[in-house]
C-alpha positions in Angstrom: -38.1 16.1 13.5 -39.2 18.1 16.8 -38.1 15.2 18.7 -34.3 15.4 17.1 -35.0 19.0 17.7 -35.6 18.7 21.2 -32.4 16.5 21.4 -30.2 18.7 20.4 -32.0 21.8 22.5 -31.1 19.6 26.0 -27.6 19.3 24.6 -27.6 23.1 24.1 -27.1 22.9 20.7 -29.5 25.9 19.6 -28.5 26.7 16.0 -28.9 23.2 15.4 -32.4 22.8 17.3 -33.8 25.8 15.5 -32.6 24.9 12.3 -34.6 21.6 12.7 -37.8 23.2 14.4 -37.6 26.0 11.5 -38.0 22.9 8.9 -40.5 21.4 11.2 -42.7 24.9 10.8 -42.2 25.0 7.4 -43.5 21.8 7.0 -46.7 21.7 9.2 -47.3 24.9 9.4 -50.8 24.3 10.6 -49.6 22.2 13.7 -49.7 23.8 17.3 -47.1 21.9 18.5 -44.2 23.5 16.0 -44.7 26.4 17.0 -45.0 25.3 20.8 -41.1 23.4 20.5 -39.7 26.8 19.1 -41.4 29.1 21.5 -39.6 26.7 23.9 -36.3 26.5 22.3 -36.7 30.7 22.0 -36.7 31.1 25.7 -34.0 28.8 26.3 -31.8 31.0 23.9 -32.7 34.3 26.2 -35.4 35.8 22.8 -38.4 36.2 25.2 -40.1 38.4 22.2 -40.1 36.3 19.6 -40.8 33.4 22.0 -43.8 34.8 22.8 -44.7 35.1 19.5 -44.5 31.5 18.4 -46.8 30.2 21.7 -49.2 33.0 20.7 -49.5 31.3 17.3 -49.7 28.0 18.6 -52.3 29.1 20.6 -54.8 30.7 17.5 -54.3 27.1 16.1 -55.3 25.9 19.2 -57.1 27.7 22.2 -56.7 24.6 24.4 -53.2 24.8 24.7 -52.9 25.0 28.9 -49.0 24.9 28.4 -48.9 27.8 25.6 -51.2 30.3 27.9 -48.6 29.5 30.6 -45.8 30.0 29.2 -47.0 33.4 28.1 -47.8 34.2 30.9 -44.6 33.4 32.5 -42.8 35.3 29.7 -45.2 38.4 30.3 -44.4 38.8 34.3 -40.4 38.3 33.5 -40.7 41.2 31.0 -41.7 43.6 33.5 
């Protein structure tokens, strides 16, 4: 699923790849790497907030996620 997902995000096809990585949260829920894909797909559609939010979450479920602190960062220092 967050491959298809991922597919359709480098084809630009948002609604489609959110639609997918939305199903993919609802159905692991617990996994890092959900939440990871739609932080990603969140920037790519311009929603730096809510982006945020999702590699925030990915990163309570797992503090070792080198990719998730970036990108935060990242997000932060275009915010200001």
């Amino acid at each position: 699923m967050n491959w298809l997902g991922y597919l359709f995000m480098m084809e630009k096809q948002y609604n489609k790849a959110y639609s997918l990585l939305k199903i993919n949260i609802n159905n692991y829920s617990n996994s890092p790497n959900v939440y990871d894909s739609m932080g990603e797909l969140l920037m790519l559609k311009g929603d730096k907030i809510t982006a945020i939010e999702n590699y925030e979450k990915s990163l309570q479920i797992n503090p070792q996620n080198d990719n998730a602190k970036n990108m935060i960062k990242k997000l932060k220092e275009k915010q200001k």
